[in-house]
C-alpha positions, -999 to +999 in steps of 0.1 A: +177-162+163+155-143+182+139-107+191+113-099+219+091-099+192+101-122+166+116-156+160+139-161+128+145-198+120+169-202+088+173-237+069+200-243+041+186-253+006+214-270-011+218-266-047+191-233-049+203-200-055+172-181-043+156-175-011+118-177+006+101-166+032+073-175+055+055-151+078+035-168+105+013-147+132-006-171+157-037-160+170-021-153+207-004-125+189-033-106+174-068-122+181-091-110+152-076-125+112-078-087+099-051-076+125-028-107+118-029-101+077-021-064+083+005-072+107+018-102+077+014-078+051+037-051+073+064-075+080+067-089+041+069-053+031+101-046+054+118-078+047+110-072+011+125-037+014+159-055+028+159-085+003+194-078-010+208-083+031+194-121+025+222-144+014+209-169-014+197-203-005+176-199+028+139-209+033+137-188+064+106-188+088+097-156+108+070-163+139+052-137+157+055-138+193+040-113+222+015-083+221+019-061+192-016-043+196+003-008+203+037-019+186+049+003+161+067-001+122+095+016+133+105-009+161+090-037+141+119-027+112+144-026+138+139-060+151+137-074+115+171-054+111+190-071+140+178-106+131+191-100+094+223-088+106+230-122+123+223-143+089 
């Protein structure tokens, strides 16, 4: 599943009632490490706020992809919306 922005890759856990996520920004995304970490610490934040849209049992990674230098929160939420939607 995908957005401009971000790529969603889901993978059943069998036998594992909760779910985790992994939040990965390569450096093609956002050059210097303090941008990336904000950027990680922004997109945990508004997956954590949606947590109970996650069905149990996922390991779920979530990859960065394009320019976000002037990307907003607002669109960023909106994109993490529509991939959550599709789970």
């Amino acid at each position: 599943m995908s957005t401009p922005h971000l790529v969603l890759q889901v993978y059943n856990r069998k036998g594992v009632d909760t779910s985790r996520i992994a939040v990965v920004i390569p450096k093609k995304a956002i050059k210097d490490a303090v941008g990336r970490n904000r950027l990680k610490r922004q997109i945990r934040n508004l997956v954590r706020s949606r947590w109970s849209d996650i069905p149990s049992g996922h390991d779920m990674l979530l990859t960065a992809r394009g320019d976000f230098v002037l990307y907003k929160v607002h669109d960023l939420d909106v994109e993490i919306q529509q991939l959550l939607k599709e789970l």
